[in-house]
Steps between C-alpha positions, in 0.01 A plus 500: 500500500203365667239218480257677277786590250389285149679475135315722252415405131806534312283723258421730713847570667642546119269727444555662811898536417386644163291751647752590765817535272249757299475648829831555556592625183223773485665771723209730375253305689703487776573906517146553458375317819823662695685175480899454479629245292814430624589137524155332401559160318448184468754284575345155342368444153346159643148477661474559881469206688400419892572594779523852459696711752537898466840663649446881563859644596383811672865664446460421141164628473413150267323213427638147433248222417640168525317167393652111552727553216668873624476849458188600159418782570650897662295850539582798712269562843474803701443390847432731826657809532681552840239492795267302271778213437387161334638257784795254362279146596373224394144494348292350229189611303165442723266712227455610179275743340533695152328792662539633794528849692656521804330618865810641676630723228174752313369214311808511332504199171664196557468349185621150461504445820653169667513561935765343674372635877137505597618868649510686142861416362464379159679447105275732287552717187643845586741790398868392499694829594816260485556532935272419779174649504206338614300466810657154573355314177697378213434670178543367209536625131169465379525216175715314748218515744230364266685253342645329843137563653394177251759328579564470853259277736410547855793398722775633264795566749612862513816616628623822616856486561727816586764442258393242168526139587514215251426145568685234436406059460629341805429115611514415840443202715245662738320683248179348453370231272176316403444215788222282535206575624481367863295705719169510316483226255646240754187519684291388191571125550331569838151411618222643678290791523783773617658386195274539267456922632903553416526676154761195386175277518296746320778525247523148526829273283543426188454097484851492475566611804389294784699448837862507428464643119320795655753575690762521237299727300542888435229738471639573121404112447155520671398819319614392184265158564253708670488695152507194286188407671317750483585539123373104471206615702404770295536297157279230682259752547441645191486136363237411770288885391552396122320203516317596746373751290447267170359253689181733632483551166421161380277522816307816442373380128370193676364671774282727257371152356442386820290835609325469184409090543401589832230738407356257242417281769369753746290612135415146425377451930287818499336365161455163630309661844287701281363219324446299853315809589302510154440111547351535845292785373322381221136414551451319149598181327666727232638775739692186662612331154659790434694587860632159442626587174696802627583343798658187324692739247615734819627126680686417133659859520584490877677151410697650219630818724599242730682301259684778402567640830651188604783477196564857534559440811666185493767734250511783740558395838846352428594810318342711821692292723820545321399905478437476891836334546726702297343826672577362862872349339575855382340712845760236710786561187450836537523507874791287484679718282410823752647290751829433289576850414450609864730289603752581246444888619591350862816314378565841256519717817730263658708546238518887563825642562584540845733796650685379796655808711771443805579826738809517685340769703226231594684165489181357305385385185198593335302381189218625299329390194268674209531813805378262804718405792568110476712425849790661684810317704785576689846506323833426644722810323913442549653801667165706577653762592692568159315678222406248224349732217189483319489269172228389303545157337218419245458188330504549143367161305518109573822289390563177532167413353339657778677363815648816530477849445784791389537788700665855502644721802391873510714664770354875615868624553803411356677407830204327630417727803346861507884638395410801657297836445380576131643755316318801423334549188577291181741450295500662231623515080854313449495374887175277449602186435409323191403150740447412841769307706445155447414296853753330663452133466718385734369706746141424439616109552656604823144685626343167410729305741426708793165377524385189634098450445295187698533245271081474514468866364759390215290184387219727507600811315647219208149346459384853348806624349492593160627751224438888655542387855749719708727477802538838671822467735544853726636684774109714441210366703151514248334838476236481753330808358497357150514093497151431573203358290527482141870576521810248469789594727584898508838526633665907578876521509553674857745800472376603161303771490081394472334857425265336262389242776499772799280763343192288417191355773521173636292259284087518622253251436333772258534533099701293213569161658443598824757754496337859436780689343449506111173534312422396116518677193244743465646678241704414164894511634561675180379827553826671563552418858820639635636127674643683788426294771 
């Protein structure tokens, strides 16, 4: 499970298992497309939850989707034929598309489609000839495809294990937990211009949490008061743009008045010039009686405009003030609120899952986040030489009201090492089994105290550690081919066989993503495609 893994509306998912048990019970449908049926169910009635995780036991030729409260959901796969093999690894979705084609194999239809390499290997809809048959993808039967395509996020965890794994809940003194925040928000209480450039001073505190009460804050508690701020923000806001709004209003009718007082005068002033003009003009007793007659009435009107300009705009001016005010109250509400919701996006991103991977191989720790790199350290590993396994622990939900977080084990083999070369083929009929081998616990606990991390890189992964985050423990050193950008940690099981991985081009700075390998839709995936790839 990974940070971008999120719940989905309960709705939705139990409409989803509606639409999949119909699914499964229409063996018609499933003929018609070339699709076997054979153990497709779903193993929960309840809505799917977060983190998701899919197992794919390559000797069982399945599917196990698992979510924070177990197992929901089962579907056969057909995975790569022999030469073409899906690796056994650890991977999670990095891109999602409803229609795609592929560029290795003739344009073949991926439909569905949900990449877990940047090199071509992928979960899509495809013919399930009940045994390994791809080109290193993992096909799926098609319903299943569509229905899990709406309900997984970016970051989903994918597993491909050799023989089916299950998880199991473990707790753990050196698994992580949420920790305060102390090498970002520490630096807030600080002064000075360098300050002020580090994103904790952009971010800035809640008022809360100033010198030692910033300190002994999570990023769960400053994004939730980040959030609650910018809510308050935005309701002050709207407030400020409603009256805002009624107050021009009020304004504008005045202001009409106002034009229209206004132009009296400059009426009543062009009248009263005229008959200055007239008055010097006139050449005869009577000619002037009578300029002096309009010019007296144009001086009595020009006194009345006045008048009335004055009160109109003795009622105006307060109201245009006010109108003035509330526009430049609501501009700096508005910006205020902007300001408030990008910095709840900041604290939000903090509060990203974070996948933490340690390699025997390279006696290092490594972390990324949302598919960046954060920081890497040296690790102290008891008894280096001695295998140690590869298990995935992924923190499932908060307990303890938060100061904590519950987490599960995923071993990739049920010893804990590479237990030696695969068998060939899979199993078939009565000798599939009907579940995985549940991980052992106890084992798990004993990877976890081989490992000594710097007690800096601890504090530091627990200020971001939340639900979906992931501790990758193995013998494996990352993928260099594959872990790269946009991906979380891609981890190959050495001594398996990697066909699917082998046979396709290093990734290019070309095409989808950078990686030039698969091409959209440009075609309805209906059309009677054979899925052979």
């Amino acid at each position: 499970m990974h940070p971008m893994t999120r719940p989905v509306a309960a709705s939705a998912l139990a409409a989803f298992t509606a639409l999949l048990a119909a699914s499964i019970a229409d063996p018609a449908d499933a003929k018609s497309r070339g699709e076997t049926n054979r153990d497709s169910f779903a193993l929960s009635a309840r809505p799917a939850g977060a983190p998701l995780m899919a197992v794919i036991s390559l000797n069982d030729q399945r599917v196990t989707i698992y979510d924070a409260g177990g197992k929901i959901l089962r579907a056969p796969v057909s995975t790569g034929r022999s030469g073409y093999e899906t690796p056994a690894g650890i991977y999670s979705v990095i891109e999602k598309n409803r229609e795609h084609y592929s560029n290795l194999y003739d344009d073949a239809a991926m439909p569905f489609m949900q990449r877990i390499t940047w090199s071509g290997i992928a979960l899509h809809a495809g013919v399930l000839p009940g045994q390994p048959a791809s080109h290193g993808c993992i096909r799926l039967p098609h319903r299943f495809a569509e229905q899990i395509f709406d309900m997984t996020k970016l970051g989903m965890r994918v597993v491909v294990v050799r023989d089916d794994m299950s998880p199991v809940d473990i707790a753990h003194p050196a698994l992580f937990k949420p920790g305060p925040v102390r090498s970002e928000v520490a630096l807030a209480s600080t002064s000075g211009s360098d300050a002020m450039e580090s994103p904790s001073m952009r971010l800035g505190v809640p008022p809360a949490a100033s010198g030692t009460a910033a300190r002994a804050q999570t990023w769960r508690q400053i994004a939730a008061a980040k959030a609650a701020q910018a809510e308050a923000a935005a309701r002050t806001a709207e407030e400020a743009r409603r009256l805002a709004v009624r107050v021009r209003a009020d304004a504008a009718r005045l202001m009409k008045d106002l034009r229209r007082a206004e132009g009296a005068k400059l009426r009543a002033e062009t009248q009263l010039k005229d008959a200055e003009r007239m008055l010097e003009s006139a050449s005869t007793p009577e000619a002037t009686q009578k300029a002096e007659e309009i010019k007296a009435k144009a001086a009595a009107r020009l006194a009345e405009a006045q008048a009335s300009l004055d009160a109109v705009k003795a009622e105006a001016q307060p109201k245009i003030d006010a109108a003035e005010e509330a526009r430049a109250t609501a501009n700096a509400a508005e910006a205020a609120k902007t300001a408030a919701q990008a910095e709840a996006k900041l604290a939000e991103t903090k509060m990203a899952p974070v996948s933490v991977f340690i390699s025997r191989q390279t006696q290092r720790l490594y972390v990324r986040q949302a598919f960046q790199p954060i920081f890497d350290t040296e690790v102290t590993i008891r008894d280096p030489d001695t295998p140690i396994g590869t298990t995935i622990y992924t923190a499932l939900s908060y307990a303890n009201d938060g100061a904590d977080v519950r987490w599960s084990a995923l071993a990739m083999y049920a010893k804990g090492a590479n237990p030696g070369a695969p068998a060939a083929g899979s199993r078939r009929g009565s000798d599939r089994k009907a579940d995985g081998a549940a991980t052992d616990a106890a084992a798990a606990k004993a990877t976890l105290e081989r490992i000594s991390i710097p007690q800096e890189a601890i504090e530091r992964i627990n200020e971001v550690v939340s639900p979906g985050s992931s501790l990758i423990i193995s013998d494996e050193a990352m993928s260099a081919k594959e872990t790269g950008k946009g991906t979380d940690f891609i981890v190959l099981m050495s001594g398996e066989p990697q066909g699917g991985i082998k046979t396709r081009r290093r990734p290019n700075s070309g095409g989808d993503g950078g990686y030039g390998y698969e091409r959209r839709y440009r075609r309805s995936p209906y059309g009677g495609s054979p899925f052979w790839w």
